[in-house]
N, C-alpha and C positions, 0 to 999 in steps of 0.2 A: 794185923791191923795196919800194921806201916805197909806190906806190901799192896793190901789194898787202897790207901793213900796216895801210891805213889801209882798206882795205875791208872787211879782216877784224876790226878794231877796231868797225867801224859794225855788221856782222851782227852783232858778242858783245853791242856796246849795244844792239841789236833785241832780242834773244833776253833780256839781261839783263830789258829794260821789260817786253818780254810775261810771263815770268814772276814780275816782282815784280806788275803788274797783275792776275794770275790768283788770284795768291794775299791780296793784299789783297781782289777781290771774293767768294771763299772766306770770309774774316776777313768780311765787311761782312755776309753771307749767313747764315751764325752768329752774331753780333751777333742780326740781326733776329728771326730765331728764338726769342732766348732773352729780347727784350726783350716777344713778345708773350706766352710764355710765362707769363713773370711778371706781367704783366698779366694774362691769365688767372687768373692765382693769387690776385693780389689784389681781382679782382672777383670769385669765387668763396668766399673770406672773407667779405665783404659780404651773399650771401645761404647760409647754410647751407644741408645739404642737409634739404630737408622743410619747409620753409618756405613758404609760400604768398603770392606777392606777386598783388596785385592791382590 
């Protein structure tokens, strides 16, 4: 009984890691997203539109 316990313990902490992993690189993926975005944003302040850079 204990060693089945403890098997079934080790697969929940598999399953737990894999999905805290999945969902942190979800989180990390949207992060990145939104940080280029904004950078987009703010370098398109920079040149408005109609503007003629040379």
């Amino acid at each position: 009984m204990n060693l089945e316990a403890g098997i079934r313990f080790i697969v929940f902490l598999g399953l737990f890691g894999i999905t805290n992993y999945l969902m942190m690189l979800k989180r990390y993926e949207n992060d990145i997203k939104k940080k280029k975005l904004l950078q987009h944003k703010k370098i398109s302040r920079l040149y408005p539109k109609g503007s003629l850079i040379l």
